[in-house]
C-alpha positions in Angstrom: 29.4 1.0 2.6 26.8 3.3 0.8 29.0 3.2 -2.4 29.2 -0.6 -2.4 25.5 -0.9 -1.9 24.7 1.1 -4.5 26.8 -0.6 -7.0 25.1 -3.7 -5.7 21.9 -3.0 -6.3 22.0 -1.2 -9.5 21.4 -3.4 -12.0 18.4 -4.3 -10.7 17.2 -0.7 -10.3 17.9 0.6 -13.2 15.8 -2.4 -14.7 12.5 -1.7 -13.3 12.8 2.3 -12.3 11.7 3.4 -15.9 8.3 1.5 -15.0 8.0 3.7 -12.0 6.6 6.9 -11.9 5.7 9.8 -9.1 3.3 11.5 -10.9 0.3 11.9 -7.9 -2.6 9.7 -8.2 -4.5 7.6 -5.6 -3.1 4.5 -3.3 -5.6 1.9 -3.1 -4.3 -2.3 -2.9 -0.3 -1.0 -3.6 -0.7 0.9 0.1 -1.6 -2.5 1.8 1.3 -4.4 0.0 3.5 -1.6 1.3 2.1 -1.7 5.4 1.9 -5.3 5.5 4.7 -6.7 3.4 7.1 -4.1 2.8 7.0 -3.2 6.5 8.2 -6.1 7.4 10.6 -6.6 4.8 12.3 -3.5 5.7 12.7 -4.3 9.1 14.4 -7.6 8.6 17.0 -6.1 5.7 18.0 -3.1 8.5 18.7 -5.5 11.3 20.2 -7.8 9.0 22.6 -5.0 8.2 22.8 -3.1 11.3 23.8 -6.4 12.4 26.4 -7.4 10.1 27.9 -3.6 11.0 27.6 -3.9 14.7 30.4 -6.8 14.7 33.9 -5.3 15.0 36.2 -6.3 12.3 38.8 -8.6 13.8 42.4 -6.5 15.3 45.5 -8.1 14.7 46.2 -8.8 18.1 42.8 -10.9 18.7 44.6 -12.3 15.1 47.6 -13.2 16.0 46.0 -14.8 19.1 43.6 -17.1 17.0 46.5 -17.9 14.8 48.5 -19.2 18.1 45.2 -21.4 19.1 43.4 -22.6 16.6 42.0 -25.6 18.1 40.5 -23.3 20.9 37.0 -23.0 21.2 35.9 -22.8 24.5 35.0 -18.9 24.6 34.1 -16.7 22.1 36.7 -13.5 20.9 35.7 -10.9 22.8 35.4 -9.0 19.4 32.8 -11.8 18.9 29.0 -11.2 19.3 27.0 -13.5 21.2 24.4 -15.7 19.1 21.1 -14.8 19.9 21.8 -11.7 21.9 19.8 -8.6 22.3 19.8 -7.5 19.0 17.6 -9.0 15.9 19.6 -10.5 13.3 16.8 -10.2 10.3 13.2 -11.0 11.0 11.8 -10.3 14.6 11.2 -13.9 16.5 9.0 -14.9 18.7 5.4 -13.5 18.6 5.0 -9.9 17.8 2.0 -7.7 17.1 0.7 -4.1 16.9 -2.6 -2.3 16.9 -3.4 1.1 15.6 -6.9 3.5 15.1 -6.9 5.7 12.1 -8.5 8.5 10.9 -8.5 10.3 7.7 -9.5 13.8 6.1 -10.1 13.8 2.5 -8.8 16.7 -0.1 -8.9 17.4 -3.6 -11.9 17.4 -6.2 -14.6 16.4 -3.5 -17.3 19.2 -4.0 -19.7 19.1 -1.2 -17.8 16.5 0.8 -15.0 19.5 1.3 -14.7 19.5 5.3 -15.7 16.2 6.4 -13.6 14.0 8.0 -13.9 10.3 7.0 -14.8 7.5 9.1 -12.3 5.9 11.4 -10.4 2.8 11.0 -8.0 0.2 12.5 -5.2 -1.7 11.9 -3.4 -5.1 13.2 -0.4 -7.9 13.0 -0.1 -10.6 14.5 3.6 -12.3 13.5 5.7 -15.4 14.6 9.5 -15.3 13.7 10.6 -19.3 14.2 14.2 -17.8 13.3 15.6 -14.4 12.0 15.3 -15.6 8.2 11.5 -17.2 8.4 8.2 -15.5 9.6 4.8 -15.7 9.1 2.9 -13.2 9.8 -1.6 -12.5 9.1 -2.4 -8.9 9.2 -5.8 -6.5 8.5 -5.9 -2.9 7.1 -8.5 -0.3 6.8 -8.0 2.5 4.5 -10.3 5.9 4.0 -10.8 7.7 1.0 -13.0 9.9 -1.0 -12.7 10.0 -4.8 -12.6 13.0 -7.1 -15.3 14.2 -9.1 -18.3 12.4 -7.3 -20.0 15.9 -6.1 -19.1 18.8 -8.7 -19.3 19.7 -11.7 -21.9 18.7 -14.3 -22.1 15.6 -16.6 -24.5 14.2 -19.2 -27.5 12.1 -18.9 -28.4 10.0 -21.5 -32.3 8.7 -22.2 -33.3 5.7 -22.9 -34.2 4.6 -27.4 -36.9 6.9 -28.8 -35.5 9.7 -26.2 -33.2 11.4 -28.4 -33.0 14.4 -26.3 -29.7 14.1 -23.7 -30.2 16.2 -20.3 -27.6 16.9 -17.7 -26.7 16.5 -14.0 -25.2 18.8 -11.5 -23.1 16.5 -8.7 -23.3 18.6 -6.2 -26.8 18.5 -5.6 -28.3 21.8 -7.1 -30.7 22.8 -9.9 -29.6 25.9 -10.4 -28.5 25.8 -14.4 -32.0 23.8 -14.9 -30.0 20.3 -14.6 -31.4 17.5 -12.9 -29.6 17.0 -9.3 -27.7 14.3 -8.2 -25.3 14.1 -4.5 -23.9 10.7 -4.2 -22.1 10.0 -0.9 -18.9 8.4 -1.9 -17.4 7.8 1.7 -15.3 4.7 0.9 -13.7 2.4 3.8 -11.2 -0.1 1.9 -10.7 -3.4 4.5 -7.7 -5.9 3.4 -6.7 -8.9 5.2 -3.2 -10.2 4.4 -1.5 -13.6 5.3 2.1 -13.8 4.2 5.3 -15.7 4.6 8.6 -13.8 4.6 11.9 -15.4 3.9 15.1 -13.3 4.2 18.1 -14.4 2.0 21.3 -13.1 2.6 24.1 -12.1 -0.3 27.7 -11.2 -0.3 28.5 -8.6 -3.1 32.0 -6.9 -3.7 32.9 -8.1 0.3 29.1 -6.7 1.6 25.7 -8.3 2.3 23.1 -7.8 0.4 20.0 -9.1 2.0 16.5 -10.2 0.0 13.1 -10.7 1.2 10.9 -12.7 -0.4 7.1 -12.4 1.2 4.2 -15.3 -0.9 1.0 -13.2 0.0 -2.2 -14.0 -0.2 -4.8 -10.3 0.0 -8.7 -10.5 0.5 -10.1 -7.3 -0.1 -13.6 -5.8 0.6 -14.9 -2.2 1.1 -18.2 0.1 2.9 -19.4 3.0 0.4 -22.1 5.0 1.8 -23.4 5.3 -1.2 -25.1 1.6 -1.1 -27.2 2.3 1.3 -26.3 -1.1 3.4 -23.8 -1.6 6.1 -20.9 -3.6 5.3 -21.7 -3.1 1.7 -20.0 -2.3 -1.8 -22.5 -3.0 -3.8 -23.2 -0.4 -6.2 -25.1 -0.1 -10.1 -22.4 0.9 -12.4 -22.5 1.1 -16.3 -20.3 -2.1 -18.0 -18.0 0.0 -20.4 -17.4 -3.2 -22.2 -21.2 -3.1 -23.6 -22.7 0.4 -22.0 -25.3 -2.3 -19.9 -25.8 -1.6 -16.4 -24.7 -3.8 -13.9 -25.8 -4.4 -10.4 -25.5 -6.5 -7.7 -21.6 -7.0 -8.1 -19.6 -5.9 -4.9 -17.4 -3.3 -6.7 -14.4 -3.3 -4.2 -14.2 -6.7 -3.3 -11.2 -9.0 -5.0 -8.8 -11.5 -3.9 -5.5 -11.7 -4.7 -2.0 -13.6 -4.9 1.3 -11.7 -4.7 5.0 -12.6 -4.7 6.9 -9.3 -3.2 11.2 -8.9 -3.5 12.5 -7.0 -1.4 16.2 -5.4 -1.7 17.8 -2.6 -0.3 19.7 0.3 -2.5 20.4 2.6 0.5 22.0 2.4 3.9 23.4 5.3 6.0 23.2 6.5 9.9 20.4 8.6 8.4 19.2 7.4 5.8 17.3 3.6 4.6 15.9 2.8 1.3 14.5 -0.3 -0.7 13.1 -1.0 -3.7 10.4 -4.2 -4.3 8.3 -5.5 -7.0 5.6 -7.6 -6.2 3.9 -9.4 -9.4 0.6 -10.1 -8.7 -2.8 -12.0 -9.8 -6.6 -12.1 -9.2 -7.5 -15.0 -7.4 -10.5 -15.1 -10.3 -11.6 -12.6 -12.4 -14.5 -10.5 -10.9 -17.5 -8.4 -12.5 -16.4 -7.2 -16.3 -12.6 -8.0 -16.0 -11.5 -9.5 -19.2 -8.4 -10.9 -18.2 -6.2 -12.5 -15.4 -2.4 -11.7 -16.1 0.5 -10.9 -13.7 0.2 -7.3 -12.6 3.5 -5.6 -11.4 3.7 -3.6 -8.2 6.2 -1.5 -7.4 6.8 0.4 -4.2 10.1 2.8 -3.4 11.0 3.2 0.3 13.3 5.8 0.9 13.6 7.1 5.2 15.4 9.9 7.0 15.9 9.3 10.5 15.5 12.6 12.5 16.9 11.4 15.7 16.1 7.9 17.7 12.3 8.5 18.1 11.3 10.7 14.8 11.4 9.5 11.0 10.6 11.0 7.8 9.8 9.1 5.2 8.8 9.0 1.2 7.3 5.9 -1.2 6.3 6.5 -4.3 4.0 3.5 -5.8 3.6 2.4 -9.3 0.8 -0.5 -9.1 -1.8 -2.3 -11.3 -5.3 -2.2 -9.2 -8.3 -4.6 -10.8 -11.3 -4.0 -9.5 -14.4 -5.9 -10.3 -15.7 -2.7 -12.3 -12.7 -2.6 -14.4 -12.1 -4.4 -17.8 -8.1 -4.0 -17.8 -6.2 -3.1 -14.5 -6.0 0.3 -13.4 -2.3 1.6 -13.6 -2.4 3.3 -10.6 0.9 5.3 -9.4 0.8 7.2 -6.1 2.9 8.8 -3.4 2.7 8.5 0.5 4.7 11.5 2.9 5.0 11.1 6.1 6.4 10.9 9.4 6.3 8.2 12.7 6.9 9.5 16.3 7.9 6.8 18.5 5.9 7.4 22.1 7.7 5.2 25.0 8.9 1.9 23.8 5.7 0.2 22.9 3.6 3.2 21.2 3.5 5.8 18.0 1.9 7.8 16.5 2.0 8.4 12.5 1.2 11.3 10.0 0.8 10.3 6.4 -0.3 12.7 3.6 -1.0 10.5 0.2 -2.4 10.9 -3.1 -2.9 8.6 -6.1 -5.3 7.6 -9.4 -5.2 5.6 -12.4 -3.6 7.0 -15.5 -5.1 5.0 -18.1 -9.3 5.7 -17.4 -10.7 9.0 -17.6 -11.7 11.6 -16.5 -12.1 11.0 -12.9 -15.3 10.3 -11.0 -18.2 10.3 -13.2 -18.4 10.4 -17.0 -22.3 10.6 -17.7 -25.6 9.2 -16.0 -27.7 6.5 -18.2 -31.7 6.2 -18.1 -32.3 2.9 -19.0 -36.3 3.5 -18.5 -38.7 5.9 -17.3 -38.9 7.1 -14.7 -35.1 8.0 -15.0 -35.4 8.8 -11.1 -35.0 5.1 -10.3 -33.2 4.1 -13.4 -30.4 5.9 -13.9 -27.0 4.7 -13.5 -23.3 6.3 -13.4 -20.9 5.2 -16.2 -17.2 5.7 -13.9 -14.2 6.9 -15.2 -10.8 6.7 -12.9 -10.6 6.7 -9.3 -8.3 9.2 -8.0 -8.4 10.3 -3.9 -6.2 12.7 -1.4 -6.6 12.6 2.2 -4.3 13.2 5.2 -4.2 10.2 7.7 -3.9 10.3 11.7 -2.8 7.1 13.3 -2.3 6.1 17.1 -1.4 2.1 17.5 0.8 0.3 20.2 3.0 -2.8 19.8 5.7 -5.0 20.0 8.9 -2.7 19.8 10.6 -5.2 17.1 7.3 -4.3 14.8 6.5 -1.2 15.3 6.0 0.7 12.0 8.8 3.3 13.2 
């Protein structure tokens, strides 16, 4: 089975994988897509194949008796499984849901935010399967970060015409090498809210199934940084790299978005489940300094070892283009997520995810220099931002439908 499989899905893999990289860097949108969509996806193609193997293959005595009575249909074979038995045959049915609380604990390049543990967030689904190949399903995620090279180091500062004279700024808050100081609080709270339709589509290949999700999604995304000084808000000054001009009052984290994910499996043992999707995507509009709207390609590797019946491990590297209203070209963002789920009971879990991710087309990360636009630069100064790059270890507790669970 795993040697068919493969061949199956090969072509396809081998198509897109030199676009995917696991080079670390910072999840932002692509780890929504992957817990709202490819969740979901993944749990239709494994009971659509779990199923497919549960069903004995017919033995020639429950042969030869078909052959004797063919125009016999009272009573299934006994080698038969019942239609709409116990077990899920793709997408869960019904109405399912689950409910988490999160929290996070940053690492990396964080300077005086070392040590601090973000602020919590939650998660939720709410799904309605009206068969096992169509589902629709409205979900909400938080995510907590804190981004590199906000609150060390020492950058420029730049004064306005007729100040010829550049100074300099320590992040992390000091004076101590006669810089000015400057301690931003970059606590960032990312909050998406996805509505998607999944479709599962079945395929025979070389005498096995090869099932496809497709999942139309539409994502509305908004974020909390501290560092705008208003609850609720993302609203922070930011230097336009297009024309070096700041820019305030644009909501730097907020975006809508519409994505098409395909989702197809390349691996499938006892212990072992992987897929492979690519979700093109587009803004919604274009936000702040973004200069254009094109199809940007997501694409997410799922690859899970299962421990025994109640503990998984599991690995997905992300390659991604993030736009952000403070971005003039999408960010090519690529990113990895480790982790494992515990299953408590039947209806709860809890989850352990360590992941890390950037851009690797804007530099350097954080901040690249402070402008004074006028005197006095104390209220005048903005940060021109270079890439986006975040580690943190997440904690997650949630309870749920069993069919749903993210296990």
């Amino acid at each position: 089975m795993l040697k068919s499989l493969t061949r199956a899905s090969a072509a396809l893999l081998i198509a897109v994988s030199f676009g995917l990289s696991v080079v670390p860097a910072a999840a932002d949108q692509s780890q929504a897509l992957a817990t709202g969509v490819v969740s979901g996806a993944n749990t239709a193609i494994r009971n659509a194949m779990d199923a497919k193997k549960a069903q004995p293959q017919p033995t020639p005595q429950t042969q030869q008796q078909d052959n004797l009575q063919p125009t016999v249909a009272q009573v299934p074979p006994v080698s038969q499984l019942p239609v709409g038995g116990p077990e899920q045959l793709g997408l869960p049915t019904g109405l399912t849901y689950f409910y988490d609380l999160s929290i996070a604990y940053p690492f990396g390049n964080i300077g005086t935010a070392q040590g601090k543990w973000s602020q919590g967030g939650m998660d939720g689904m709410i799904g309605y399967g009206f068969n096992p190949t169509s589902r629709v399903v409205a979900s909400f995620y938080q995510l907590q970060h804190y981004p590199y090279g906000f609150n060390s180091g020492t950058v420029p500062l730049y004064l306005p015409a007729g100040f010829p004279a550049a100074g300099c700024v320590n992040l992390n808050g000091t004076t101590a090498n006669g810089c000015g100081a400057q301690n931003l609080d970059l606590t960032t709270k990312d909050s998406f809210m996805l509505l998607s339709y999944e479709k599962l589509l079945v395929g025979v290949i070389d005498n096995h199934i090869v099932p496809l999700v497709i999942s139309p999604t539409y994502v509305s995304r908004w974020s909390q940084i501290n560092a705008s000084g208003q609850p609720g808000s993302d609203v922070v000054p930011f230097v336009n790299p297009n024309n070096g001009l700041p820019v305030t009052g644009v909501p730097t984290r907020s975006a809508q978005y519409w994505s098409v994910a395909f989702t197809l499996p390349f691996l499938k043992s006892p212990k072992f489940f992987g897929t492979f999707t690519l979700a093109p995507t587009w803004l919604n509009h274009v936000n702040g300094v973004n200069l254009q709207n094109t199809a940007q390609l997501y694409q997410i590797l799922y690859l899970e070892y299962s421990v025994n019946k109640n503990l998984r491990l599991f690995y997905e590297p992300q390659s991604s283009r993030d736009y952000l209203p403070t971005d003039p070209y999408a960010q090519h963002l690529v990113a990895y997520f480790l982790g494992a789920t515990e299953r408590l009971g039947k209806t709860a879990y809890v989850q352990f995810v360590l992941n890390s991710g950037g851009p690797t087309n804007y530099s350097p990360y954080g901040v690249k220099y402070f402008q004074c636009y006028a005197l006095p630069c104390g209220t005048n100064t903005v940060p021109a931002i270079g890439g986006l790059k975040a580690t943190q270890f997440q904690l997650q507790f949630g309870v749920g439908s069993p069919a749903v669970l993210p296990f």
